[in-house]
C-alpha positions in Angstrom: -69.3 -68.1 13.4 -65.7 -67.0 12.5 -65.2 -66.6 8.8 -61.2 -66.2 9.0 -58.9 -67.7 11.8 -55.5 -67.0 11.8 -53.3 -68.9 14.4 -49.7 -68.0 15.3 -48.6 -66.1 12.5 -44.8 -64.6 12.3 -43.2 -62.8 10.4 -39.2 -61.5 10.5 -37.2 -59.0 8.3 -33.8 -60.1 8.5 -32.9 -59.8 11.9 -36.2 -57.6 13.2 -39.0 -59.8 14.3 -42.2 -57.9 13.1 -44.9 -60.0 14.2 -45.1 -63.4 16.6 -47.3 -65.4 17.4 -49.9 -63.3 16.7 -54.0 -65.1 16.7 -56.7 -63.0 15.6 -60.2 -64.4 14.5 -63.0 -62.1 11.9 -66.6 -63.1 12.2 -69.0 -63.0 9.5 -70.9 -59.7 9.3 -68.9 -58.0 11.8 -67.1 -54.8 10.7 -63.5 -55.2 12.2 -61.0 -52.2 12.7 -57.3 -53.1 13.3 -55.2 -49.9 15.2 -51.9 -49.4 16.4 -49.1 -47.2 16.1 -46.9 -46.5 12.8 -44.4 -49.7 12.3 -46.4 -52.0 14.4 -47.4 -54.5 12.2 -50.7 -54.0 10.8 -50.7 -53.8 7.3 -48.0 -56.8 7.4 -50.9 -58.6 9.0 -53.3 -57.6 6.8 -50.9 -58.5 3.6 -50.4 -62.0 5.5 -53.8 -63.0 6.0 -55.1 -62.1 2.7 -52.5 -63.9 0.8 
C-alpha cells in the first residue's frame, strides 16, 4: 500500500528546469533513502512533496 504518490512533478528556477516530470511512490513502513549528486534535485523534491 503506498502512503504518498507523487505524479509528474516540476519545478523551474527562472530559466533552469530543476525537476520534470518526476513520479516517485513511499510505502507505509518502508524506510526510503533518496541519493544523488550535489544540485540534483533532492531536497527540492523533498520540500515539494511535503508541502
Amino acid at each position: 500500500m503506498n502512503c504518498i504518490n507523487s505524479i509528474e512533478i516540476s519545478k523551474n528556477f527562472g530559466s533552469v528546469q530543476a525537476l520534470k516530470n518526476i513520479n516517485i511512490s513511499f510505502s507505509k513502513g518502508n524506510i526510503t533513502g533518496l541519493i544523488g549528486r550535489n544540485g540534483a534535485g533532492k531536497t527540492t523534491l523533498l520540500n515539494i512533496i511535503s508541502s
